[in-house]
C-alpha positions as CSV (number, residue, x, y, z in Angstrom):
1,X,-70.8,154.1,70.1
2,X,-68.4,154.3,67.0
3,X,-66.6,157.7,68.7
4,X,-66.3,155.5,72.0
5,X,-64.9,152.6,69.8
6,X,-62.6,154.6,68.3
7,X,-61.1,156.5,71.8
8,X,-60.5,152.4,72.4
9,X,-58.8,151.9,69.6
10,X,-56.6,155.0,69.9
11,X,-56.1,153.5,73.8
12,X,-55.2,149.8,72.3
13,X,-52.5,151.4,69.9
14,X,-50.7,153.3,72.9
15,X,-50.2,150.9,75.3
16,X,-48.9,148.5,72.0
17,X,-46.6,151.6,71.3
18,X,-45.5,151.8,75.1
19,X,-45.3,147.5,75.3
20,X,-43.0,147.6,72.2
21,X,-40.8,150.3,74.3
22,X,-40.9,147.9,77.0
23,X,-39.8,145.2,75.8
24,X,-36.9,146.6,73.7
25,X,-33.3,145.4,75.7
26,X,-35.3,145.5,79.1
27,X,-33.2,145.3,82.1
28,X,-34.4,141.5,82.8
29,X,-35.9,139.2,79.8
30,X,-37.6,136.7,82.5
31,X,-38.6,139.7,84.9
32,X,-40.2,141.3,82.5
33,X,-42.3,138.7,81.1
34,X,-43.3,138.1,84.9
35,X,-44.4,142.0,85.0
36,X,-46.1,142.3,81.9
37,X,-47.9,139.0,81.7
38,X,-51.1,140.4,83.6
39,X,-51.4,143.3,81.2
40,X,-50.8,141.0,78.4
41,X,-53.8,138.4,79.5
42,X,-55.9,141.1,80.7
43,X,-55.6,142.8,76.5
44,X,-56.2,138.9,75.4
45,X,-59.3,139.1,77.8
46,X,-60.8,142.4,76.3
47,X,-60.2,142.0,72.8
48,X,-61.9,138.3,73.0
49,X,-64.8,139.9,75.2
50,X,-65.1,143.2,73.5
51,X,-68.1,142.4,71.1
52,X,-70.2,140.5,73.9
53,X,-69.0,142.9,76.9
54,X,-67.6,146.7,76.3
55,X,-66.9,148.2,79.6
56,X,-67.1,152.6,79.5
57,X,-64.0,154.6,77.9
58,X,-62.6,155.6,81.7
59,X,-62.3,151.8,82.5
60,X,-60.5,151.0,79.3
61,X,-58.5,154.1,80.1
62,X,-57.7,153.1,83.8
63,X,-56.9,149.4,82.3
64,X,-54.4,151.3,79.9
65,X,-52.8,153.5,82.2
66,X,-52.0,149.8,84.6
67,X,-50.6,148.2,81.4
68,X,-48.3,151.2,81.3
69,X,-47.4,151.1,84.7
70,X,-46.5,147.0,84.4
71,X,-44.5,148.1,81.1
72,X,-42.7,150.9,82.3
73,X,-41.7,148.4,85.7
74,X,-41.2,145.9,83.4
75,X,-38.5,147.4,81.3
76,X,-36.5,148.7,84.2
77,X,-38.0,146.6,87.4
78,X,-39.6,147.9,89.9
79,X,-36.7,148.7,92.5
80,X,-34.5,150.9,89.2
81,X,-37.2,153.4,87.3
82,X,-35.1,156.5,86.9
83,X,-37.9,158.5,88.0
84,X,-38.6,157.4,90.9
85,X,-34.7,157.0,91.6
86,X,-34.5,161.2,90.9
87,X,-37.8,161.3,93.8
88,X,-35.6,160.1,96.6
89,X,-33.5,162.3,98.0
90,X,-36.1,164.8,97.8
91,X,-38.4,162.8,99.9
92,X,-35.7,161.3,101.5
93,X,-36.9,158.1,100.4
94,X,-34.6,154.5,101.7
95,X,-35.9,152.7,98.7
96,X,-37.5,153.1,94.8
97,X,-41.2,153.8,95.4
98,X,-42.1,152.4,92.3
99,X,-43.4,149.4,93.4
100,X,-45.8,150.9,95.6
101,X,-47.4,153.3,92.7
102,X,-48.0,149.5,90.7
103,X,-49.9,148.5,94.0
104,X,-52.0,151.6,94.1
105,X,-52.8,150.8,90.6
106,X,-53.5,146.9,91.8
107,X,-56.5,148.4,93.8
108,X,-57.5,151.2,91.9
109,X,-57.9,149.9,88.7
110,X,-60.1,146.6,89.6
111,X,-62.3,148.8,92.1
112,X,-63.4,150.5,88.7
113,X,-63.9,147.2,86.7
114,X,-65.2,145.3,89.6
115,X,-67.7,148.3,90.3
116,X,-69.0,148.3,86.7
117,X,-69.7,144.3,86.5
118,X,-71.5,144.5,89.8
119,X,-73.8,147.5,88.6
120,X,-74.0,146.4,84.7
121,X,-74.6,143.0,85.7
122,X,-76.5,143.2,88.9
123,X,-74.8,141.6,90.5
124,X,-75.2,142.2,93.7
125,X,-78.8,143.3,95.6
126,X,-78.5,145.5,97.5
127,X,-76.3,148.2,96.1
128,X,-75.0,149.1,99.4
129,X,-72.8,146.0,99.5
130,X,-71.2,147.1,96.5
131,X,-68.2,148.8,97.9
132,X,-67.8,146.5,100.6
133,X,-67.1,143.7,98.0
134,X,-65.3,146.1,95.6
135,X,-62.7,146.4,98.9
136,X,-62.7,142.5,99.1
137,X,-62.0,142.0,95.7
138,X,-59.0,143.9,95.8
139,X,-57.7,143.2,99.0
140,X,-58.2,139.3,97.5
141,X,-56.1,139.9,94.1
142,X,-53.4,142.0,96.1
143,X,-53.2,138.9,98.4
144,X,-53.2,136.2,95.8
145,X,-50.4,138.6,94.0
146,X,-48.2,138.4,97.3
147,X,-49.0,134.8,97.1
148,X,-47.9,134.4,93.2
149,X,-44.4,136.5,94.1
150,X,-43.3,134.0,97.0
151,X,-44.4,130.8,94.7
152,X,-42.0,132.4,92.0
153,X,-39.3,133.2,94.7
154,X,-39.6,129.4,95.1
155,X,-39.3,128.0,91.6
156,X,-36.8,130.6,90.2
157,X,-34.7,131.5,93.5
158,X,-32.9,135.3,93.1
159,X,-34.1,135.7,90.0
160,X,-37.4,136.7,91.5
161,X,-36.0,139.2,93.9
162,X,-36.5,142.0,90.9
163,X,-39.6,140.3,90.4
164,X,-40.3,141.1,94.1
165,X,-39.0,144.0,94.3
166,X,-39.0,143.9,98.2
167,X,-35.5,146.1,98.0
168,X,-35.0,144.7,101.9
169,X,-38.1,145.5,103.8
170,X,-39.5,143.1,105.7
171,X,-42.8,144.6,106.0
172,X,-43.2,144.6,101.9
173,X,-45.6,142.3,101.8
174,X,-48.0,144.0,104.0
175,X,-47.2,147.5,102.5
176,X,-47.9,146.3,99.3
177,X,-51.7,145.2,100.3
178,X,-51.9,148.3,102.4
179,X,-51.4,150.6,98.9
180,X,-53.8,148.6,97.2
181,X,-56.0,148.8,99.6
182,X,-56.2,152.7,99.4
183,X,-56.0,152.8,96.0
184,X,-59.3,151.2,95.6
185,X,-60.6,153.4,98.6
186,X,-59.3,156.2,96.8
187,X,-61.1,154.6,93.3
188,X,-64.3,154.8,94.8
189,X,-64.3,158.2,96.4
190,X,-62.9,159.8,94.0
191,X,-64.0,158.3,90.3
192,X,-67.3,156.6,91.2
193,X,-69.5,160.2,90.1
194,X,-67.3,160.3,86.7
195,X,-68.2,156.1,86.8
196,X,-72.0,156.8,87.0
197,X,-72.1,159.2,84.2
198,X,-70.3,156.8,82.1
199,X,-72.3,153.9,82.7
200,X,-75.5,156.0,81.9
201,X,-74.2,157.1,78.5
202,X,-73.7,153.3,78.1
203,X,-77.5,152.1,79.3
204,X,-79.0,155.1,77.1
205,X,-76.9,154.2,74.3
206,X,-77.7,150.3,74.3
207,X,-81.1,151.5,75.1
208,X,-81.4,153.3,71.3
209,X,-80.2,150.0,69.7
């Protein structure tokens, strides 16, 4: 357990290095405190959980890797990351992606922690409904996000359209569900044998205690 605590630690230190970054002369003070707050509670949430609850080293990676994401479209917005600015004429893009890689990342990451609190904490019986609900759970946070965008388009007017980040597409809203739908499709199919090898070293390992 103490090498596992220390891969956490090591994950905790570079998303503090990559928040710092973020948060030095970002493009938008207020937008970025709206894009980072969710990684910021969720590393409030861990660190007051972690000695009753420690979920495996690939979730704490995936949960690192989303906090970058937030910081990284935090600091520029979502509709300006360079990188994704250099993609588009080579995919002939008519709009920053960006924002659709951070909605991936709004599936695929809770698939993984939903998926580990069902199984560690049985939640469900039987195990076939797991990914059913893992879907629903997503789908559910992607649509309560959409709802938390158009209550801060209310309160703060156009100062919430780089919050938004809808860059003129009408149909942003449902995009935006649509990518986090696959990526917690894609979470599942893809990570869920690497999950199960994970959560056995955990069970064996709170088994020799």
């Amino acid at each position: 357990m103490k090498s596992a605590q220390t891969s956490h630690l090591a994950l905790l230190f570079m998303v503090a290095i990559v928040f710092c970054w973020s948060g030095w002369w970002p493009h938008d003070r207020f937008t970025w405190w709206l894009e980072i707050a969710p990684g910021l509670a969720g590393i409030i949430i861990l660190l007051a959980t972690y000695r009753r609850f420690q979920f495996t080293t690939l979730c704490y990676a995936l949960i690192a890797l989303h906090i970058c994401v937030l910081c990284v479209g935090g600091h520029y917005t979502y509709a300006r990351v360079p990188a994704f600015d250099w993609l588009r004429p080579i995919f002939d893009w008519h709009r920053n992606h960006y924002d659709r890689l951070g909605h991936f990342m709004q599936g695929f990451l809770p698939a993984m922690i939903a998926r580990e609190m069902f199984i560690r904490l049985n939640v469900v019986n039987p195990n076939k409904l797991i990914p059913f609900l893992i879907v629903s759970v997503c789908l559910a946070i992607s649509a309560f996000y959409e709802l938390v965008e158009w209550w801060m388009a209310i309160i703060s007017g156009s100062a919430a359209n780089d919050f938004g980040g809808s860059q003129g597409d009408v149909w942003d809203t449902q995009a935006d569900m649509a990518w986090a739908l696959i990526g917690a499709i894609c979470a599942l199919l893809f990570l869920s044998y690497f999950h199960d090898r994970a959560l056995r070293k955990i069970h064996y390992a709170e088994g020799d205690r």
